[in-house]
C-alpha positions in Angstrom: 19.5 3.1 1.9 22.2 1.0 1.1 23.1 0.0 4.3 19.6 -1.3 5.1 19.9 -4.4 3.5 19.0 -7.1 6.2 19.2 -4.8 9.5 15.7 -5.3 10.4 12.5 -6.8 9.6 9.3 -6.5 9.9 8.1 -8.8 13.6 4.1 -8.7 13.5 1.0 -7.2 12.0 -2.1 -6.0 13.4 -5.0 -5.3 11.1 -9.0 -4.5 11.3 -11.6 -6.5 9.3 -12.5 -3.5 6.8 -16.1 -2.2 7.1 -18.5 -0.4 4.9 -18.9 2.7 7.6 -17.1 2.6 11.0 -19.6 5.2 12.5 -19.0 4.7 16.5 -15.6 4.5 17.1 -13.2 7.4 16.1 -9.8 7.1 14.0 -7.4 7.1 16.7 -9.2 4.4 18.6 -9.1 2.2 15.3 -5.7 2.9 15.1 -4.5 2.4 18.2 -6.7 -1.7 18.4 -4.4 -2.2 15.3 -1.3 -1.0 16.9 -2.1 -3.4 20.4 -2.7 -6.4 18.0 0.8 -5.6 15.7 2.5 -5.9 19.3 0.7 -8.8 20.4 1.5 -10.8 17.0 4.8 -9.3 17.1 5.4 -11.4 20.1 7.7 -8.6 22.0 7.4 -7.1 25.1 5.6 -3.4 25.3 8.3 -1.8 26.8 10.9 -3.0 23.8 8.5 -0.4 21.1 10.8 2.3 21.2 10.0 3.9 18.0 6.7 4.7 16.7 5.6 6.6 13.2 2.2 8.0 12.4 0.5 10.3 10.0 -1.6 12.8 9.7 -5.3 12.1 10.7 -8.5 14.0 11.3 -8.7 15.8 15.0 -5.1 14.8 15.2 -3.3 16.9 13.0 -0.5 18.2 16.0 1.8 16.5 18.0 0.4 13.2 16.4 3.3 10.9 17.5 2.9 12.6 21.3 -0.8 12.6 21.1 -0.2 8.1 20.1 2.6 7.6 22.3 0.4 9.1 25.3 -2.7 6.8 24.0 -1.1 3.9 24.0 1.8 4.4 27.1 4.6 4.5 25.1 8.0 6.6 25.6 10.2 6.5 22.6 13.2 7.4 21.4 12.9 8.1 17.8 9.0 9.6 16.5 8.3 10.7 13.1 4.5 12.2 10.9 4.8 10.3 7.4 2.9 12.0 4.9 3.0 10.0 1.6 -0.7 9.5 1.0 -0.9 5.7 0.1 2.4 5.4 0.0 3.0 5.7 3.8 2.5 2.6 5.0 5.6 1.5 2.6 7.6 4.6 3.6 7.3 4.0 7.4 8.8 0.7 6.9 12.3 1.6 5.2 12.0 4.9 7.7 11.6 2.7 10.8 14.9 0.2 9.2 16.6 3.1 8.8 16.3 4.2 12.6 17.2 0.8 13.4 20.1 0.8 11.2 21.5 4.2 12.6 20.8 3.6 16.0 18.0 5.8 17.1 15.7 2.9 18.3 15.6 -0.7 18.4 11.9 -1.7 17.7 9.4 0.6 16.1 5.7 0.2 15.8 4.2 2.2 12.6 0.3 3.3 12.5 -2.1 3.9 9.9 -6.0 3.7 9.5 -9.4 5.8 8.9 -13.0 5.8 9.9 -15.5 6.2 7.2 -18.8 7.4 8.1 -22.3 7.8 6.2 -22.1 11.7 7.0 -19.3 13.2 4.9 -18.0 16.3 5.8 -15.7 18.9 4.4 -12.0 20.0 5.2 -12.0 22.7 7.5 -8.4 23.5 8.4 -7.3 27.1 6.5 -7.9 27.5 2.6 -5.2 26.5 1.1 -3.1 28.4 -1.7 -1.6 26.3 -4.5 -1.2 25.8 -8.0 -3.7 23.2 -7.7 -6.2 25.1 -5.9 -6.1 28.5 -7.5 -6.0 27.2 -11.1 -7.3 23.8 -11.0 -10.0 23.5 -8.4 -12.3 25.9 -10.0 -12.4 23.9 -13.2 -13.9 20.6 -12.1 -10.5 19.2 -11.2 -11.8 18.0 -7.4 -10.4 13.7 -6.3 -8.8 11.4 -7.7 -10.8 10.0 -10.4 -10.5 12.5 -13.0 -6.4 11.5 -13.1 -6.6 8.2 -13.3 -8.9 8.3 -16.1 -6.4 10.8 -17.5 -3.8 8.4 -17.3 -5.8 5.4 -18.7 -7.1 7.2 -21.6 -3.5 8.2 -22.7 -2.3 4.9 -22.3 -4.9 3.1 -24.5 -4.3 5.8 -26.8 -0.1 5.3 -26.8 -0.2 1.8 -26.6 -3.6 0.3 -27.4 -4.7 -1.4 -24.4 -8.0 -3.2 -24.5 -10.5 -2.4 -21.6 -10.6 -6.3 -21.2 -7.0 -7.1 -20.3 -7.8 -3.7 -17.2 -10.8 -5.6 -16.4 -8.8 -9.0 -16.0 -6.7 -7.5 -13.1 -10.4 -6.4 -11.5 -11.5 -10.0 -11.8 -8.4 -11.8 -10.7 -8.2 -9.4 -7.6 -11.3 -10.7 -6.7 -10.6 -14.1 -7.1 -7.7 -13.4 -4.5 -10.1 -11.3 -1.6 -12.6 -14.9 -2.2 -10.0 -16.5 -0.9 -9.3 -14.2 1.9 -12.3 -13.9 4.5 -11.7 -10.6 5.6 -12.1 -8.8 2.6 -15.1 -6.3 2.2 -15.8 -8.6 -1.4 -15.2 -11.7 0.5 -17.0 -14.4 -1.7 -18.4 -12.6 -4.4 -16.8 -13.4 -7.5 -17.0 -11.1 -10.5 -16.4 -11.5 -14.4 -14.9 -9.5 -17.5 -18.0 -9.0 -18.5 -19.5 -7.7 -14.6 -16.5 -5.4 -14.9 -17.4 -3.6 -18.4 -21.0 -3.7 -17.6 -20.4 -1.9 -14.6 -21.6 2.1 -15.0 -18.9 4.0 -16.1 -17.6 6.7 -13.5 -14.9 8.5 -15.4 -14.3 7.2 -18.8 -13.1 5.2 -19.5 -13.0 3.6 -15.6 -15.6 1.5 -14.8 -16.9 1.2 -11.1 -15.8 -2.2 -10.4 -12.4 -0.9 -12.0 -12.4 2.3 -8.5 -11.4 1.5 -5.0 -13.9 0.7 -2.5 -13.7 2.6 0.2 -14.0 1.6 3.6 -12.9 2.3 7.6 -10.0 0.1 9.6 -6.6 0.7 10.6 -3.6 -1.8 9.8 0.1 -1.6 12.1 3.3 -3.5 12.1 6.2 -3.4 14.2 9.8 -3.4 12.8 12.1 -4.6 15.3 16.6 -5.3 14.5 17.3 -8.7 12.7 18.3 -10.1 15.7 15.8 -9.8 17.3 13.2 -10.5 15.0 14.9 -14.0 14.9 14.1 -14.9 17.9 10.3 -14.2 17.9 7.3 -16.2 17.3 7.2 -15.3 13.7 9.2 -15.5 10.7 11.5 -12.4 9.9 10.2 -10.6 6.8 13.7 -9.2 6.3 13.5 -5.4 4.7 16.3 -6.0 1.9 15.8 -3.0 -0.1 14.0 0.3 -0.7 13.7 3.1 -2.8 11.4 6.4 -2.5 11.0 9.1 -5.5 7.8 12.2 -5.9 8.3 14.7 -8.4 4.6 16.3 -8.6 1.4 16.7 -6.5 -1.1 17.1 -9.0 -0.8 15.2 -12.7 -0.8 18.5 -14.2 3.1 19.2 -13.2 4.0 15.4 -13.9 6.6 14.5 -16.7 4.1 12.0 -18.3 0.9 10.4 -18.0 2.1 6.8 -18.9 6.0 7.1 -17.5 5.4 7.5 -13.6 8.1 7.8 -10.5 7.1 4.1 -9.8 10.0 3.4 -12.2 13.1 5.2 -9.9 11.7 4.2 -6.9 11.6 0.6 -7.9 15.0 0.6 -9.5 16.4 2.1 -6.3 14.8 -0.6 -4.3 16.3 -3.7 -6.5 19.2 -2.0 -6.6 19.6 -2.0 -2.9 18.3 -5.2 -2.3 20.5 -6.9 -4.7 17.6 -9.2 -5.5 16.7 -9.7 -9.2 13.0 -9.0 -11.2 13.0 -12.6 -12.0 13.0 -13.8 -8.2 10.2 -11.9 -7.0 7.3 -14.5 -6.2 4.8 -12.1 -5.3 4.2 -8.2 -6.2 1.8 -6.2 -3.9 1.5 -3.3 -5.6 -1.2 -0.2 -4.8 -4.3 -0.4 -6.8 -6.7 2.5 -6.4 -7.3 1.7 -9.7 -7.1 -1.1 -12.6 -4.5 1.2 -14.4 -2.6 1.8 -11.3 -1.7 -2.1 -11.4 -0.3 -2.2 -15.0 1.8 0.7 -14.8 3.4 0.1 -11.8 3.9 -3.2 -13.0 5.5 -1.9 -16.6 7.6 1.0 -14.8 8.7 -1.6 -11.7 10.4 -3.4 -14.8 8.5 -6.4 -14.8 7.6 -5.7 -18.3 8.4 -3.0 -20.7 6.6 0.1 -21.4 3.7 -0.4 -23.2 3.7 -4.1 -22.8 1.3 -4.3 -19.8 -1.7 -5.5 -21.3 0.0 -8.3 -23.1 1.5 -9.5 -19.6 -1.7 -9.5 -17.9 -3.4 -11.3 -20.9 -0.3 -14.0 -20.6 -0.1 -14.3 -16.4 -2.5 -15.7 -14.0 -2.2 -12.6 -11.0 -4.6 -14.9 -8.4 -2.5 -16.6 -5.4 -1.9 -19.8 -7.0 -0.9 -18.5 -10.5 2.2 -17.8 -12.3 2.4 -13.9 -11.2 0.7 -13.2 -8.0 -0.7 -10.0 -7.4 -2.5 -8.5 -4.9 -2.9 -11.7 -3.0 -4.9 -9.9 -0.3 -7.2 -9.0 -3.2 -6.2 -5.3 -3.3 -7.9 -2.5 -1.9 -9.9 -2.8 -5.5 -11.4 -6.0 -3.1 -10.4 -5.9 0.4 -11.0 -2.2 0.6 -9.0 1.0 1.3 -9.2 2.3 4.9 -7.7 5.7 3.9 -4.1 5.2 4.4 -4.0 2.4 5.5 -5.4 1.1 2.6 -1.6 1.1 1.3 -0.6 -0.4 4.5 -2.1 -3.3 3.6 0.2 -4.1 0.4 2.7 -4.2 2.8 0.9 -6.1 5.8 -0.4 -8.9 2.8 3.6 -9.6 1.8 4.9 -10.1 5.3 1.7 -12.5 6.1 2.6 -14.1 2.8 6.7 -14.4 3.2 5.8 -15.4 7.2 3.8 -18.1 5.7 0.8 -17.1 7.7 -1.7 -16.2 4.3 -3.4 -19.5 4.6 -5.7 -20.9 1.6 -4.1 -17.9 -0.3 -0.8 -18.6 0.3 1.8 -18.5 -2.1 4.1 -21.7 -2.6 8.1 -21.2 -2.3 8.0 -17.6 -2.1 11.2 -15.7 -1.0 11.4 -12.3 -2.0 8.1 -10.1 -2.3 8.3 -6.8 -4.4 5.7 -4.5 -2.5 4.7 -0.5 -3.6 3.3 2.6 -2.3 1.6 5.5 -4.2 0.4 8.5 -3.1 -1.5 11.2 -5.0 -2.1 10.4 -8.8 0.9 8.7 -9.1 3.0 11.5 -7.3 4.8 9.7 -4.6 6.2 6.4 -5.1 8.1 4.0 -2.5 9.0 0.2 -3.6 10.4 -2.4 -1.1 11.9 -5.8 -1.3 11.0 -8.0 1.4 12.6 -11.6 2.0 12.9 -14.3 3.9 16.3 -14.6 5.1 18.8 -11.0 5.8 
């Protein structure tokens, strides 16, 4: 990765409105309106995309990249599955700079997104035959929500974090999707007090503290800095990156409260050559309120156990002293499956392209944006800037 420092950036986004349940269009059809309007903002001509990488979805879980590139009329040189749960999106963008960088293609168009319908149904690909399964599975151990509060109760319990300083990053989230009209919360505003009133799910996580789920699909297209300068838009220049997974399921992780957020974001400053104290803006994943302060703690913008202090003495919102989440996080804006981490990523180029509008942050040059997958199991951090 350390020749990826300024060799491409990221050209144009595409991205659906979230909705509650997407129940008459199918996933590849969602993620294929996103991948037309990442080209069309990218300003490039179709037959430039030369590179495209997908993920897994259902009904497409073969010969995904053929089964796109035939949807959409493509023929590329370099194609590629990502499978980092949330942390994808992230990981297709240093993937895609890296393709650039060597050679293999010139302009690469990345894909994520979900439906979500009011009928759920169950996996029905073969049983599978893990740890997790065999040993975990028939004890309760079944989503995400049971880790997370796994992870939150140790950390109040190491390092005495109130449940008001989690709540504040709920509240200031929302603050940020009121500001942005395409979030699913758009224009309703929430409190401390809304937060700890809410019913609690898994203690000691409160509802409003849980992602909402909801269906869309969010593209970008990376294209060679030189080329990206002379597009419409302004270059969100891929300066760093750094990837790290150690576990699947929390049960095989080193710690509860020290997570692989901390490589991967050392790797990615490293890289990048850009310091902690230059970042302007951190989009970090948020499935949950704890997700927030730890990744913020082990991406070395505080020290370990310090979280709740720094989010009791920063302002996260858009126009505060730490942004975070300007998009208002999937916590706001809503998580369309994987995509749901795409957005971290498609939120910091809008905001260093200077196309965020009333949210927009002032003078921001580098953006510090993160990807996790799993509960806390696979971590990717990027630094994104305005000039190579």
């Amino acid at each position: 990765m350390d020749s990826l420092r300024g060799k491409a950036a990221i050209a144009g986004v595409g991205e659906l409105k979230p909705e509650r349940f997407t129940e008459e269009v199918t996933t590849p059809q969602l993620v294929v309106d996103a991948g037309l309007r990442a080209i069309e903002d990218a300003g490039i001509a179709y037959d430039e995309i030369d590179g495209l990488l997908v993920h897994s979805m259902a009904g497409t879980t073969m010969f995904v990249p053929a089964t796109f590139a035939e949807m959409l009329g493509l023929r590329v040189r370099f194609a590629e599955v990502v499978d980092l749960g949330g942390a994808t999106g992230a990981g297709m963008a240093w993937r895609a700079a890296a393709a650039i960088a060597s050679g293999l293609c010139t302009t690469c168009l990345c894909l994520t997104g979900a439906r979500r319908s009011k009928r759920r149904s169950g996996w029905s690909g073969p049983p599978e035959r893990t740890a997790y399964s065999e040993f975990e599975v028939p004890y309760g151990a079944i989503g995400a929500n049971y880790g997370y509060a796994q992870i939150a109760m140790r950390y109040m319990y190491e390092y005495k974090l109130l449940p008001e300083q989690l709540a504040k990053i709920a509240v200031q989230q929302r603050d940020n999707a009121c500001a942005n009209p395409n979030a699913i919360f758009y224009g309703q505003p929430i409190t401390i007090d809304d937060v700890l009133s809410s019913p609690v799910i898994v203690d000691p996580l409160h509802m409003l503290e849980i992602v909402m789920p909801v269906g869309g699909a969010a593209a970008f297209v990376v294209t060679d800095a030189a080329r990206a300068a002379s597009l419409p838009n302004r270059p969100a220049y891929i300066l760093g990156a750094g990837e790290y997974l150690g576990h699947k399921t929390l049960t095989y992780a080193d710690s509860l409260t020290d997570t692989p957020a901390r490589p991967a974001a050392d790797r990615a400053f490293e890289t990048s050559g850009v310091t902690r104290d230059r970042i302007g803006l951190a989009s970090v994943y948020d499935c949950y309120t704890i997700t927030v302060l730890v990744t913020l703690e082990d991406a070395g913008f505080c020290a370990k156990g310090e979280g709740g202090a720094f989010v009791d003495d920063h302002d996260l919102r858009y126009n505060g002293t730490f942004p975070v989440n300007t998009h208002g996080g999937q916590l706001s804006y809503g998580q369309a499956g994987i995509a749901g981490g795409t957005s971290h990523l498609t939120e910091a180029v809008r905001q260093i392209q200077q196309r965020a509008g009333d949210r927009q942050v002032r003078d921001l040059e580098f953006a510090f944006v993160n990807g996790n997958g799993g509960t806390m199991s696979e971590q990717v951090a990027l630094i994104l800037g305005t000039n190579p």
